[in-house]
C-alpha positions in Angstrom: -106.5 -23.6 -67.3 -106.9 -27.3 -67.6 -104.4 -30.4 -66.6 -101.6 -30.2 -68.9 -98.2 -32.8 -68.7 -95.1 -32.7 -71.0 -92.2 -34.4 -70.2 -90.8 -37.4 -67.8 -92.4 -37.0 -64.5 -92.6 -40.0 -62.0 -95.7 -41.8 -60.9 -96.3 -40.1 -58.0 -95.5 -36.7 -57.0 -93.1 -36.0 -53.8 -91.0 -39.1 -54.4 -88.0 -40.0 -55.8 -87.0 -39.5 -59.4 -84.2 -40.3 -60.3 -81.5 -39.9 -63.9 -79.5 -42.7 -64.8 -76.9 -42.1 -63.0 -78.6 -42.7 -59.8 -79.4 -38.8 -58.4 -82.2 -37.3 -58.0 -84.1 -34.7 -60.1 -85.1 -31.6 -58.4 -88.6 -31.1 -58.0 -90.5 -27.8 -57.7 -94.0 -26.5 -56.6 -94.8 -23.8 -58.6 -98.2 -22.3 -57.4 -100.8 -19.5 -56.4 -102.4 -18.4 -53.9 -99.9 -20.4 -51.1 -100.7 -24.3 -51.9 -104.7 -23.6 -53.1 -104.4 -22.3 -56.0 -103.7 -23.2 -59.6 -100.2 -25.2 -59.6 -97.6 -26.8 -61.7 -94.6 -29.5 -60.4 -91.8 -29.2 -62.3 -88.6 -31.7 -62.7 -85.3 -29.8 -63.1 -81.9 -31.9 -63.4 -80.1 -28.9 -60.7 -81.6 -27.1 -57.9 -83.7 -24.0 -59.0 -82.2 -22.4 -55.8 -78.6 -22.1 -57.2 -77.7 -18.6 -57.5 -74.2 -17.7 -57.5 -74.4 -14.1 -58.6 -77.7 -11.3 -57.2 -77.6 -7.5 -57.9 -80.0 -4.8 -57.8 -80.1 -3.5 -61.6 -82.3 0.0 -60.5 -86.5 0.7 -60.5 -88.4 0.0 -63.5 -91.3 2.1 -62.5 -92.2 4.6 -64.6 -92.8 8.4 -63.9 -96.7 9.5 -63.9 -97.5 12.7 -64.7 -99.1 15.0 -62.0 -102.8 15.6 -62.5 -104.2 17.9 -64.9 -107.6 18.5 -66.4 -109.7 15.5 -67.1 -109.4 14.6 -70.8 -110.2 11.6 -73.1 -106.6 11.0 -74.4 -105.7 9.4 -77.5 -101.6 8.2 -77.8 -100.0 6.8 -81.0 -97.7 4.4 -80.4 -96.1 4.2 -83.9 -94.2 7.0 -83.2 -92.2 5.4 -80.5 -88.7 4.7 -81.6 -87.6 2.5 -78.9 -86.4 -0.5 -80.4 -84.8 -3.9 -78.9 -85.3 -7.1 -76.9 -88.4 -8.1 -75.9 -87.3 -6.5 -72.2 -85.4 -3.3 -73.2 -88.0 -2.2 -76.0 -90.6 -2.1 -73.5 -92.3 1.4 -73.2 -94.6 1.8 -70.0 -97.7 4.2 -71.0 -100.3 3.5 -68.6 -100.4 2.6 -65.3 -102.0 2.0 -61.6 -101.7 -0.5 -58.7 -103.4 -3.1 -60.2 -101.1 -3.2 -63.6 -99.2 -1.5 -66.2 -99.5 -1.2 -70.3 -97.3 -0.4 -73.1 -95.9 -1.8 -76.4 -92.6 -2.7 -77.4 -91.1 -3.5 -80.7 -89.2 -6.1 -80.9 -86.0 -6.5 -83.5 -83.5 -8.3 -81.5 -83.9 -11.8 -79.5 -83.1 -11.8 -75.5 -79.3 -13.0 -75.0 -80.4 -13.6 -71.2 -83.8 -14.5 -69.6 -86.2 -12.5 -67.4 -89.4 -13.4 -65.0 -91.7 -11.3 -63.4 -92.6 -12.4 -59.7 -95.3 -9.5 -59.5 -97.8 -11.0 -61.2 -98.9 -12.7 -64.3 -98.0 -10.9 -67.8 -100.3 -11.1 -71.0 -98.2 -9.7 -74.4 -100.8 -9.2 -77.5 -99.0 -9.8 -80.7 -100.4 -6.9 -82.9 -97.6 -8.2 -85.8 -94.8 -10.1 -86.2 -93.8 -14.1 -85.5 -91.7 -15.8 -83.5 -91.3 -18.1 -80.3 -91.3 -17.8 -76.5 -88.6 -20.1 -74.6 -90.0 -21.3 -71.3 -89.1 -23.3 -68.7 -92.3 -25.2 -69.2 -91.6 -25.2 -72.8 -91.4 -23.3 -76.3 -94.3 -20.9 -77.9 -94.8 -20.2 -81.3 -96.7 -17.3 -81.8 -98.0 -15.3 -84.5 -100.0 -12.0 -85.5 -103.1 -11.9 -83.0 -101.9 -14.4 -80.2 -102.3 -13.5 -76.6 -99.3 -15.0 -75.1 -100.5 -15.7 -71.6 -97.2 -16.0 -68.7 -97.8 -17.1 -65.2 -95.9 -15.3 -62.8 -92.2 -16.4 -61.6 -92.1 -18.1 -65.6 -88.2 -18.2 -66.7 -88.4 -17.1 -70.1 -87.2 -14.7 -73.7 -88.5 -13.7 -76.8 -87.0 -15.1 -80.1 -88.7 -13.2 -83.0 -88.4 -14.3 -86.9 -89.3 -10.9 -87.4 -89.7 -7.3 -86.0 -92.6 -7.6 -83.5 -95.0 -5.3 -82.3 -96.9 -6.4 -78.8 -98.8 -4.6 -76.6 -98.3 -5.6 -73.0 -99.8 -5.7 -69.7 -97.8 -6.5 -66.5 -100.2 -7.6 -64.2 -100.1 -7.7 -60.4 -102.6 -10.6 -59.8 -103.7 -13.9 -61.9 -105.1 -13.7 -65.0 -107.9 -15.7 -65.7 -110.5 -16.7 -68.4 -114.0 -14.6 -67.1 -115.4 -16.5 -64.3 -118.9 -16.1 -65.7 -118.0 -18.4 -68.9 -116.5 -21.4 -66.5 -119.1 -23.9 -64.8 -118.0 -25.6 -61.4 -115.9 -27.6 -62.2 -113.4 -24.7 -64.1 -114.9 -25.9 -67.5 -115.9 -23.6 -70.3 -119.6 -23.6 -70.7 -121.7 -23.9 -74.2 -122.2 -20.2 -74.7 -118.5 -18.8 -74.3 -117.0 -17.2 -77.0 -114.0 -19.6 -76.9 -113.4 -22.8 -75.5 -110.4 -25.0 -74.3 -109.7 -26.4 -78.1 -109.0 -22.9 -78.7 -106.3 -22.4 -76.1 -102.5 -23.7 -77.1 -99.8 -24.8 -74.5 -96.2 -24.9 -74.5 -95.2 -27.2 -78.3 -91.9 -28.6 -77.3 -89.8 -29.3 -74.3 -86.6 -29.0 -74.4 -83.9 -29.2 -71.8 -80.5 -28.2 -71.5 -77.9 -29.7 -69.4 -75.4 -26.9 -69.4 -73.2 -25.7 -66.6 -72.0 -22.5 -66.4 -73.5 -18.9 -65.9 -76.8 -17.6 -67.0 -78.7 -14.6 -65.9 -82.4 -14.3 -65.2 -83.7 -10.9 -64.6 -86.0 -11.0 -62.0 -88.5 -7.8 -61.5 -90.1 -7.8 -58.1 -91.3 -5.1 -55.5 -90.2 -2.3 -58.1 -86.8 -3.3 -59.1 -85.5 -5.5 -61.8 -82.9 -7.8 -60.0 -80.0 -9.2 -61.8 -79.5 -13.4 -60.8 -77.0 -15.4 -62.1 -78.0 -19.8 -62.5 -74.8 -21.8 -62.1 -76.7 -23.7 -64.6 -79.0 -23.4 -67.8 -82.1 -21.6 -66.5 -84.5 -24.5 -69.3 -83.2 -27.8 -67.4 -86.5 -29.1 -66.6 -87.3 -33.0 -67.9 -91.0 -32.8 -67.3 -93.6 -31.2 -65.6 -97.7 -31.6 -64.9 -100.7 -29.2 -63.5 -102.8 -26.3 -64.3 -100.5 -23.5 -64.1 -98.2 -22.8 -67.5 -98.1 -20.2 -70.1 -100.8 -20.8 -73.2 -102.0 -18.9 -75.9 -105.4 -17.7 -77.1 -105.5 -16.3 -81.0 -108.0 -13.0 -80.9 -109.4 -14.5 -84.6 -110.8 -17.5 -82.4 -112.8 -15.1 -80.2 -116.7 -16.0 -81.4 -118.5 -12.5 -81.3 -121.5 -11.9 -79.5 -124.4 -10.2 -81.4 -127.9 -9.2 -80.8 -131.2 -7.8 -82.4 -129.5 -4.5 -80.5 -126.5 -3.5 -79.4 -124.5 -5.5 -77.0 -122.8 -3.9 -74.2 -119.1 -4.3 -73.8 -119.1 -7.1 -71.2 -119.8 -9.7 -74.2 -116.4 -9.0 -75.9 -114.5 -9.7 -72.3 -111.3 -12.4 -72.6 -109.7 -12.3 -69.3 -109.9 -10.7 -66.3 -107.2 -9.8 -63.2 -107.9 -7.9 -60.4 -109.6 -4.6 -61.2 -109.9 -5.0 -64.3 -110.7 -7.0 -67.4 -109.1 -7.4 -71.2 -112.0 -7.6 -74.2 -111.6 -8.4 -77.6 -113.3 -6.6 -80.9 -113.3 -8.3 -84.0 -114.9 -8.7 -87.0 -118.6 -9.4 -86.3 -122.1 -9.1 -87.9 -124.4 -6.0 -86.9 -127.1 -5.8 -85.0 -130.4 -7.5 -86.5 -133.4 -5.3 -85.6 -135.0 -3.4 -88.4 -134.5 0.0 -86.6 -131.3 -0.6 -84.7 -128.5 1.5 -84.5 -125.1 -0.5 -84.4 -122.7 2.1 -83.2 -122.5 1.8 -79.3 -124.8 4.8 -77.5 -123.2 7.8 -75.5 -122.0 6.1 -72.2 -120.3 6.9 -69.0 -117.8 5.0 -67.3 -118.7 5.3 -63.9 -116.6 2.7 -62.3 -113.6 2.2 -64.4 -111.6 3.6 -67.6 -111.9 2.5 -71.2 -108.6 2.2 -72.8 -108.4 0.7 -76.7 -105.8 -0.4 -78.4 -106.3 -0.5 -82.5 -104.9 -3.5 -84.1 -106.8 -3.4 -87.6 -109.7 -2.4 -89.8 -112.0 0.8 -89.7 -113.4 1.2 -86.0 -116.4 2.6 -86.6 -117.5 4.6 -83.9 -114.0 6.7 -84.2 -112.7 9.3 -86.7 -108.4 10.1 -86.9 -107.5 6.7 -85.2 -104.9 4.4 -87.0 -103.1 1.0 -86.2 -101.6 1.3 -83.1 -103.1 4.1 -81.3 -104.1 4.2 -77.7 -107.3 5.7 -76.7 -108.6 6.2 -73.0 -112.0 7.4 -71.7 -110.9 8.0 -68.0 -114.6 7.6 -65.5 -116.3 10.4 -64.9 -116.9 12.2 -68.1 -119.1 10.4 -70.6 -118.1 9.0 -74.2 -119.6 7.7 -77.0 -119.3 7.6 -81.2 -117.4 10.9 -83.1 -120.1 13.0 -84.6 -121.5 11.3 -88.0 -120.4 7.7 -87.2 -123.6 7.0 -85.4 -125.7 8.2 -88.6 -123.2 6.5 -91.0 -123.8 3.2 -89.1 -127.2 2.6 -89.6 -127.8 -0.1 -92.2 -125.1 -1.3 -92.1 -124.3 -5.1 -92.3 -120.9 -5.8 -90.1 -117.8 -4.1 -88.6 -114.0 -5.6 -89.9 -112.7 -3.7 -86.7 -110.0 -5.2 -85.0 -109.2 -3.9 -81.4 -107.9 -4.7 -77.9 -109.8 -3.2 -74.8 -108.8 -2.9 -71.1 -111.1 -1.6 -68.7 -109.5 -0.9 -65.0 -111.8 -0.4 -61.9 -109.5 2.4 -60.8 -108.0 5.1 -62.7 -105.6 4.5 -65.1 -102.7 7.6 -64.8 -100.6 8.6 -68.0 -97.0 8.0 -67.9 -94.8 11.6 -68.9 -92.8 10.2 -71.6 -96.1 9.3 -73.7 -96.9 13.1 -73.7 -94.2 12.9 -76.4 -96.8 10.8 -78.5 -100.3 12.4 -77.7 -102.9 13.9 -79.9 -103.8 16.8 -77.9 -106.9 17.5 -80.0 -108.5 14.4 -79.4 -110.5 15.6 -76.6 -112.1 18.3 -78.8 -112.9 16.3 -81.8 -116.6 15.8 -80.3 -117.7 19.3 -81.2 -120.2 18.9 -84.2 -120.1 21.2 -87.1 
């Protein structure tokens, strides 16, 4: 991200900065990579340190099942029932070493606050609105958003409304793709987004309070349970290039082709093993004889998992909003029988869809068994 301030902060960093009653604020690095990569300095009126409560709350990671025949799998989250905060209503689904996915729907606001020091998070609003308290400052978001959080971020969910997101708890740094940034980190002339289309924290606002507050911390498998002798939000001001910001999918500029474009040119972000796409509403392919649904394909090196927000996908038959789809390497996949006939001549695709593609095998997690279309691996067979 680029340079961002809010906030008092003094002149120079590393020395003194004082309230008006003569102490000092409490300044804190918070960065990546040791001290060279992206980082933040933050101003908080009491030391970040103060803990005067830590418990071990139990494992949150979830249960894969054992392996089975190799199948394209197709999950349908609206049949979840799980209901909640923003933390409790999470349901992991998929999974490896590299990150984990799910949804959650969200109908009450977090009473405490929670941070992840594993690695960055990235919640897709599918619907809903509401806002994001942070210690760097407050998010509105709304249908669409990617809500981007940086790892170690303090921070709850406050919806307006019920709120569906799909998640992905990441164990590295998410980044823009390093292919659309020149040298110097900016975004070059042919993205499909640029910085005007990226939104920071809105508002700062700091509270003063004494007293106890818990922050769930998860970290090394565990959530942890620690309990501020102060408001968690008691930061004046802060400066860098590490903070949560938000990217609306609608602001994601298609790219299209006299042919079909592979799915590389929809990528968003990226992590470590694997990279997060965006489909959205685009104009069809331009050559007089081209065929716009995508060609029979093998993932050789990574899964294809899709998450469907909106519209009629066009290569698939029997999906609705909110399914899960994954194409696991090693077996090839490609348009449902008629779609690649029924696309020809046609103008553009209203689809609406979120795509992760992992560089090592995504495994199932047992409770989504609960929500699987078993037939899905069959519906191929042309009749």
């Amino acid at each position: 991200m680029y340079y961002r301030k809010m906030g008092e902060i003094p002149h120079k960093r590393h020395t003194m900065f004082k309230k008006e009653d003569g102490t000092l604020y409490r300044e804190q690095v918070m960065g990546t990579k040791g001290f060279s990569g992206t980082q933040s300095i933050l101003y908080h009126h009491y030391l970040p340190t103060e803990v005067v409560k830590s418990t071990v709350l139990g494992s949150y990671m979830p249960e894969y099942e054992e392996q089975d025949a190799l199948n394209h799998r197709h999950l349908l989250t609206t049949s979840l029932e799980t209901k909640g905060n923003a933390l409790d209503a999470r349901e992991y689904l998929l999974g490896n070493s590299d990150l984990l996915i799910g949804t959650a729907l969200v109908t009450e606001k977090m009473e405490n606050y929670y941070r992840n020091g594993d690695g960055d998070e990235l919640l897709f609003i599918h619907y809903g609105s509401g806002k994001v308290e942070t210690m760097f400052g407050t998010i509105t978001y709304r249908p669409g958003d990617y809500v981007t959080i940086p790892i170690g971020t303090i921070y709850r969910v406050i919806p307006n409304e019920e709120t569906k997101i799909l998640f992905i708890e990441s164990f590295s740094q998410l980044t823009t793709p390093r292919r659309y940034r020149n040298e110097y980190g900016q975004m070059l002339e042919h993205s499909p987004f640029c910085e005007r289309d990226f939104r920071g924290p809105e508002t700062l606002e700091t509270y003063t309070e004494k007293g106890e507050y818990e922050v769930i911390t998860k970290t090394r498998g565990y959530l942890h349970s620690h309990v501020l002798g102060h408001h968690p939000l008691d930061v004046v001001g802060w400066d860098g290039y590490l903070y949560p910001w938000v990217f609306n999918i609608e602001d994601f500029e298609p790219i299209t082709g006299r042919v079909h474009q592979p799915p590389p040119v929809h990528q968003t972000f990226e992590g470590h093993n694997f990279v997060v796409c965006s489909f959205v509403p685009r104009l069809y392919d331009y050559h007089p004889e081209a065929i716009p649904a995508p060609y029979y394909h093998s993932n050789v090196n990574s899964d294809e998992l899709l998450y469907y927000v909106a519209g009629n996908f066009m290569s698939r038959k029997g999906i609705e909003e909110g399914s899960i789809t994954l194409h696991p390497s090693g077996i090839p996949h490609g348009p449902h029988p008629g779609t690649t006939e029924a696309s020809i001549g046609k103008k553009e695709t209203l689809e609406l869809a979120v795509m992760i593609d992992t560089f090592k095998p995504l495994k199932v997690v047992k409770k989504a068994h609960g929500i699987e279309d078993k037939k899905y691996m069959f519906t191929w067979i042309e009749k």
